[in-house]
C-alpha positions as CSV (number, residue, x, y, z in Angstrom):
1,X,123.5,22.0,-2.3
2,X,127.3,21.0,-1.5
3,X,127.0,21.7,2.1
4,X,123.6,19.5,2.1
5,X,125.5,16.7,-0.3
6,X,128.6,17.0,2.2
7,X,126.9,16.1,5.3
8,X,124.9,13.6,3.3
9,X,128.6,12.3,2.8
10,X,129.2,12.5,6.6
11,X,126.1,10.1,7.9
12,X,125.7,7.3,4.8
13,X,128.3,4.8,6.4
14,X,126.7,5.0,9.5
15,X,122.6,5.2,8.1
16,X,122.8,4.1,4.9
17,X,123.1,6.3,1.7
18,X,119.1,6.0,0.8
19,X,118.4,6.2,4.5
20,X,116.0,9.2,6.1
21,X,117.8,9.6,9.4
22,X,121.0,10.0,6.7
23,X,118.8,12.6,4.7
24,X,117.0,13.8,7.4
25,X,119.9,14.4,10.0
26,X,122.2,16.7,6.9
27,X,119.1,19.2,6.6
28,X,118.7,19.1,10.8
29,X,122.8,20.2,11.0
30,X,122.6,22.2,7.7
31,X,120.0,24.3,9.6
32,X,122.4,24.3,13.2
33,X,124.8,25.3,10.8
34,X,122.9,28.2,9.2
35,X,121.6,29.3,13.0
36,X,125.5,29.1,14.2
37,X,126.7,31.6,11.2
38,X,123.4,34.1,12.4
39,X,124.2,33.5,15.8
40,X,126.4,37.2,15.9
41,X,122.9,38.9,14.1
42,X,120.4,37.2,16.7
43,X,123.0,38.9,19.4
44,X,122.7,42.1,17.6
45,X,119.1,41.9,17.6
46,X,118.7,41.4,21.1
47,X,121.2,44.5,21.8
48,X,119.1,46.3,19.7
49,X,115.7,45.5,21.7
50,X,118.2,46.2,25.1
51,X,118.4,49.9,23.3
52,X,115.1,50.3,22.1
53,X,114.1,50.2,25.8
54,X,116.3,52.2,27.3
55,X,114.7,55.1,24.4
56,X,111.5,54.2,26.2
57,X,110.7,57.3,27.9
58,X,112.3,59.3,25.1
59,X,109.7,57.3,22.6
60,X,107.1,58.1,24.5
61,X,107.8,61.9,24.8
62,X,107.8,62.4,20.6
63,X,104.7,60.6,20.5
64,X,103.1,62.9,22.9
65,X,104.6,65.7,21.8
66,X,104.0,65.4,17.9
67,X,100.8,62.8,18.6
68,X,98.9,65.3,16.2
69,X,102.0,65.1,13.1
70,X,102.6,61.7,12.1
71,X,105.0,63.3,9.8
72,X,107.4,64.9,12.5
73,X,106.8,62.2,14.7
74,X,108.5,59.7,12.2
75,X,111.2,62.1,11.5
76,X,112.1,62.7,15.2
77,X,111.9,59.1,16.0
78,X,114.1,58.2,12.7
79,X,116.6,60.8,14.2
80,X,116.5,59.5,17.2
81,X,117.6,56.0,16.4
82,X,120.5,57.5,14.0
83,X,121.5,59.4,17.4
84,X,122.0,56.3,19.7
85,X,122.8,54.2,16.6
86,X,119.6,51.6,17.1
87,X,117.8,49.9,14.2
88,X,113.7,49.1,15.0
89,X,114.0,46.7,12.6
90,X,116.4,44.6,13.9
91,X,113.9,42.2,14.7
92,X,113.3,41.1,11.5
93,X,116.9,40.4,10.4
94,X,117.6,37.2,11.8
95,X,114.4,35.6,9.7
96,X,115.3,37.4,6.6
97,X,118.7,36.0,6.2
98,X,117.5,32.6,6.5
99,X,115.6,33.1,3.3
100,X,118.2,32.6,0.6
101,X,118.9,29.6,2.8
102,X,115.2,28.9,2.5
103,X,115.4,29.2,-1.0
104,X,117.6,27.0,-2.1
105,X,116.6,24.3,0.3
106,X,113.1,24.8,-1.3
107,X,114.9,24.9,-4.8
108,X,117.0,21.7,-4.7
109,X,114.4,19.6,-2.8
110,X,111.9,20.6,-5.7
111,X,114.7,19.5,-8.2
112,X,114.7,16.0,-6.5
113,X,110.8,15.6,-6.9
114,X,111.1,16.3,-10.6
115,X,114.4,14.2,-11.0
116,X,114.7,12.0,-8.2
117,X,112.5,8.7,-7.2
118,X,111.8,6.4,-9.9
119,X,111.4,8.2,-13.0
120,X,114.9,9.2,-13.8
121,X,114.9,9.3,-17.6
122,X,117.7,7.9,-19.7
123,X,121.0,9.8,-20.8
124,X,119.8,12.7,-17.9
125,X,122.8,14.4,-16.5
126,X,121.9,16.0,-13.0
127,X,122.7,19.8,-12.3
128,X,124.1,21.8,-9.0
129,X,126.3,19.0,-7.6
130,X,124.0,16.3,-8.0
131,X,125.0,12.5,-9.6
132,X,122.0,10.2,-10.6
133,X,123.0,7.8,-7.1
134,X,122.3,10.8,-5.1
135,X,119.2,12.0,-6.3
136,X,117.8,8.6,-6.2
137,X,119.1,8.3,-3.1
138,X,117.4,11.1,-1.8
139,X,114.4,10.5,-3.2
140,X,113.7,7.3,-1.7
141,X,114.7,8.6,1.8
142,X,111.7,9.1,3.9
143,X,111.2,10.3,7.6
144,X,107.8,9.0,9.2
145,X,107.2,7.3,5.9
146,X,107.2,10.9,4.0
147,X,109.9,11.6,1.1
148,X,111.6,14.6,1.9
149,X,111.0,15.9,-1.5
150,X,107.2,15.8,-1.1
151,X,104.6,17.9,0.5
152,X,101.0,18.1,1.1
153,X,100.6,20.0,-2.4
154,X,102.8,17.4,-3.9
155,X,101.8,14.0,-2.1
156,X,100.0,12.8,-5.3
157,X,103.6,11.9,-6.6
158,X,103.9,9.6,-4.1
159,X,103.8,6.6,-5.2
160,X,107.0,7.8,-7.7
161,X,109.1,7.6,-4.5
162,X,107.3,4.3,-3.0
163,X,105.0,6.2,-0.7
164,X,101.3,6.9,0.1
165,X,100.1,9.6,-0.9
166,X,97.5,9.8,2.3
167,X,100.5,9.0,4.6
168,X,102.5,12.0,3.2
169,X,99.4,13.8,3.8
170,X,98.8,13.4,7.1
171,X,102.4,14.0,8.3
172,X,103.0,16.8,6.3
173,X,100.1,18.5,7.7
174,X,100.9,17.4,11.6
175,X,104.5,18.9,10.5
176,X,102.6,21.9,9.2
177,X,100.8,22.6,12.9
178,X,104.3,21.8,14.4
179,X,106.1,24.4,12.4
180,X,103.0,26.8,13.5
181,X,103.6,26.3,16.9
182,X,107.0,26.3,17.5
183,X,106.6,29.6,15.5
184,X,104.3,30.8,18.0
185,X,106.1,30.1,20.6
186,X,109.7,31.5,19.6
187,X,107.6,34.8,19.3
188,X,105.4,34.3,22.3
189,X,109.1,34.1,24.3
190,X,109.8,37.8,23.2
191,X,107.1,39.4,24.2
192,X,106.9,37.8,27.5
193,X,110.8,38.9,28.1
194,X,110.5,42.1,26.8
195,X,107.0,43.9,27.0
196,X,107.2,44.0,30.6
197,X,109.6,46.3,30.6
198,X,107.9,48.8,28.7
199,X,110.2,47.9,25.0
200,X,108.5,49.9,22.4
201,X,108.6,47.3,20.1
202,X,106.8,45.1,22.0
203,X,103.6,46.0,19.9
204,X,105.4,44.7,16.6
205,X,106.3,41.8,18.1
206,X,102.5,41.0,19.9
207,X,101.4,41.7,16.0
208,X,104.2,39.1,14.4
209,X,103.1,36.8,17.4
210,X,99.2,36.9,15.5
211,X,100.5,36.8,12.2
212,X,103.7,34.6,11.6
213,X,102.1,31.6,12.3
214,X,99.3,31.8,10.1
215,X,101.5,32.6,7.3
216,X,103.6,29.5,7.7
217,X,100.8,27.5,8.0
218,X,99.0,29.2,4.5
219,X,101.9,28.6,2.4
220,X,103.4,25.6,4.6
221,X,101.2,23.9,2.3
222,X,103.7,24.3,-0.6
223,X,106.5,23.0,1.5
224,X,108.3,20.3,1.2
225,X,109.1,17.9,4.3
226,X,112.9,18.8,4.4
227,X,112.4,22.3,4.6
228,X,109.4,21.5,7.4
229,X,112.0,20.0,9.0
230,X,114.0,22.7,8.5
231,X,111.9,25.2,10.1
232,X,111.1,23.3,13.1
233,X,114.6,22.7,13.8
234,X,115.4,26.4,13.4
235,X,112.4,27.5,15.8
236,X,113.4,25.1,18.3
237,X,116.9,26.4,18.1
238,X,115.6,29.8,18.6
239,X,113.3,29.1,21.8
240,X,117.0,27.7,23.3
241,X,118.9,30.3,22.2
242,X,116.3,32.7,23.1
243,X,116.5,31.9,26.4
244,X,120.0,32.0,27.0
245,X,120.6,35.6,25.3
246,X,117.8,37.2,27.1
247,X,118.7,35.1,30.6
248,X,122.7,36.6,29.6
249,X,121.0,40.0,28.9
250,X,118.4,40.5,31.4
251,X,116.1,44.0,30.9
252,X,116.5,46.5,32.8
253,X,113.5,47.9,34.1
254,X,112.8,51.0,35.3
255,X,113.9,49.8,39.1
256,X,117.3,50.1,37.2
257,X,116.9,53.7,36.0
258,X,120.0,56.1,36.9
259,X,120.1,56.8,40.3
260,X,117.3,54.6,41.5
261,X,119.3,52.0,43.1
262,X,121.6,54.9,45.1
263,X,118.1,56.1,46.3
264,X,116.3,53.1,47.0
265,X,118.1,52.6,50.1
266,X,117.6,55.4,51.5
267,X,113.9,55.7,51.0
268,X,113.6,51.8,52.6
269,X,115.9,52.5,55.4
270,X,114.3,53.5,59.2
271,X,114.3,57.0,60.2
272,X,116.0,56.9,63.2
273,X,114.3,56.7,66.7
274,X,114.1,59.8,69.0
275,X,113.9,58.4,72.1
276,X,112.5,61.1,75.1
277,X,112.8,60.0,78.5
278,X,110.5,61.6,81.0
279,X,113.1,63.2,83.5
280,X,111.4,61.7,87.1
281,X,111.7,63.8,90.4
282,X,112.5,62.0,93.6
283,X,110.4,62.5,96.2
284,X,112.6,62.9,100.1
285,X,111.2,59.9,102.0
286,X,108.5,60.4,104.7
287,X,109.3,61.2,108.6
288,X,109.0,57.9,110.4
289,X,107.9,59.7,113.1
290,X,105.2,62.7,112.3
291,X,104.4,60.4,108.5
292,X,105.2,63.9,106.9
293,X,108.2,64.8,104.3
294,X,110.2,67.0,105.1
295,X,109.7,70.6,103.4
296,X,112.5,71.6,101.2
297,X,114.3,74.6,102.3
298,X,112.6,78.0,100.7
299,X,109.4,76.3,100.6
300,X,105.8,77.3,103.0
301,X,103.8,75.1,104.2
């Protein structure tokens, strides 16, 4: 809530105190600041996926190997990771931690619906930060003519915060498919980079891919339009920094095994060219007179 209320503090002499863009642009940096502070996790997660294929063959082995005992398998595997110090579910750190941030994004924008707008009672005193000018404030900001308080399962409070309740409808929902999307896509990035090169968690991934965005758009219902905007601005920050980790940290596929690039060389390079010449006799030129040659000494006619 202070960090949120701080940039709020940062953008109202240039927007306006009750202005969206004001409101809208301190949850956009609240969310590049939140995706700065995991920016050391995503790199870990990426390392993580760098290991997880380099196990590859090894992976594959234990599940032949103990494809009848789901028991050892999972025991071998688990001791494998402990041995070259990898975590399989790295992958699902970086979205984790976001969701105390989530939280209490979700927490104090549902505060503001209940206290913000125009129905501020007399002698209230506002909690977590919060002084009566800054919850009206923020809730008569709008973006797209949508408080950021209100959603889609809320937008029949709209006309509290001097909105339309069929606006806030509509663009919650278009926000909604956005959110989906943009979720697809950050996921849909992964897989592309990484299940080429054989990463054994490229089937967790393809299953998140199916499964993440349907989720957010279920309960992205129940969100509010500053933590929509939230979660776009976080996916599109991940499809950018996405692309420069894995473009930094390229895969190594198995071209790049151990020794292949020492033999590669030699199995492209040209064998050398034996090159016979047909050793030709010379004939003694013919007699001008009799037509004949003449007949080498030892030789009968």
């Amino acid at each position: 809530t202070r960090v949120l209320i701080a940039l709020h503090a940062v953008f109202s002499p240039v927007f306006g105190e009750s202005s969206g863009v004001t409101w809208g642009l301190s949850v956009l940096f609240l969310t590049v600041l939140v995706r700065i502070l995991l920016f050391p996790l995503f790199v870990k997660q990426v390392k993580s996926q760098r290991a997880m294929q380099e196990l590859a063959p090894k992976i594959k082995e234990l599940q032949t190997k103990y494809k009848n005992d789901r028991e050892r398998l999972g025991t071998e595997m688990m001791a494998l990771y402990r041995e070259h110090g990898v975590n399989p579910y790295m992958g699902c750190l970086p979205i984790l931690a976001q969701a105390p941030v989530f939280y209490a994004l979700f927490h104090v924008l549902r505060y503001v619906a209940d206290h913000g707008g125009n129905k501020i009672p007399a002698g209230f005193h506002p909690e977590y930060g919060w002084t009566i000018s800054l919850l009206q404030s923020a809730g008569h900001a709008k973006v797209f003519g949508v408080p950021l308080a209100l959603g889609f399962r809320t937008a029949d409070r709209a006309a509290f915060f001097g909105a339309e309740q069929l606006t806030v409808q509509i663009v919650t929902v278009i926000a909604i498919v956005v959110m989906a999307t943009t979720t697809f896509l950050t996921q849909r990035q992964l897989i592309v980079k990484n299940a080429a090169a054989g990463n054994p968690m490229a089937q967790q991934q393809k299953m998140l891919l199916y499964i993440l965005p349907p989720l957010f758009a279920l309960f992205g219902i129940n969100f509010q339009m500053g933590v929509l905007i939230y979660w776009v601005t976080s996916n599109i920050w991940s499809l950018g920094q996405q692309h420069y980790i894995i473009r930094s940290m390229p895969l190594k596929g198995p071209a790049s095994a151990p020794g292949t690039a020492a033999r590669k060389p030699a199995a492209n390079a040209q064998a050398p060219q034996v090159i016979i010449r047909r050793q030709q006799t010379t004939r003694p030129p013919r007699s001008k007179r009799s037509g004949r040659r003449p007949q080498r000494p030892g030789s009968s006619r």
